[in-house]
C-alpha positions as CSV (number, residue, x, y, z in Angstrom):
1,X,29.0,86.7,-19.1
2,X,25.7,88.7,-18.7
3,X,23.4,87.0,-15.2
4,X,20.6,87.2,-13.0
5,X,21.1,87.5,-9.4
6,X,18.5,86.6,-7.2
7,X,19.7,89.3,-4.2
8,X,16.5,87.9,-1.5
9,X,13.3,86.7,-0.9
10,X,10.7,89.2,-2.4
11,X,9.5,90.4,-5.4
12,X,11.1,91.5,-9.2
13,X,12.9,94.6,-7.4
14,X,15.2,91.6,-5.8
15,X,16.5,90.7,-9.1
16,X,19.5,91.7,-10.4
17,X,21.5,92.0,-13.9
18,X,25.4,91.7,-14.0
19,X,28.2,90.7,-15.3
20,X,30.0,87.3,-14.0
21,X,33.5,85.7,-14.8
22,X,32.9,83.0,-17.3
23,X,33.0,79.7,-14.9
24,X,35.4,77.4,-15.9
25,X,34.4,73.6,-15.4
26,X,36.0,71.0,-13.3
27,X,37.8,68.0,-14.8
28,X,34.4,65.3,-15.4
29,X,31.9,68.2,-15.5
30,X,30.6,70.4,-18.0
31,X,29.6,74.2,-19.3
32,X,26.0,74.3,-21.0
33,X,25.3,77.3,-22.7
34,X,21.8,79.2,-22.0
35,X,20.5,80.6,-24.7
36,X,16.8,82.1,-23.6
37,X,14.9,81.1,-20.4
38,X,11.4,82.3,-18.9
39,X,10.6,83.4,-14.8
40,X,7.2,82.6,-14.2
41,X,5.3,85.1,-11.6
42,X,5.1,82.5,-9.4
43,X,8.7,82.2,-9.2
44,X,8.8,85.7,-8.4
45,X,7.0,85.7,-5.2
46,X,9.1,83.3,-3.5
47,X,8.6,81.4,-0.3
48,X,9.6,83.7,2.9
49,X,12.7,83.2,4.9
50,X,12.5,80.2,7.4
């Protein structure tokens, strides 16, 4: 399945596209397909490392 990675603290360049296995869910828990989602700028320029 296509993915997002987030690869560190820092700006869009510390984003990522790849391809991931397909997780398979635990007995009790569940898979939710995503369909479209949105990445604010905010969320972009995270906090720094602690």
């Amino acid at each position: 399945m296509k993915a997002v990675i987030l690869k560190g603290y820092g700006e869009m360049e510390k984003l990522e596209y790849a391809q991931v296995p397909k997780p398979i869910p635990q007995p009790g828990k569940v898979l939710i397909k995503l369909v479209a989602s949105s990445i604010l700028p905010k969320n972009c320029g995270l906090k720094p490392p602690l």
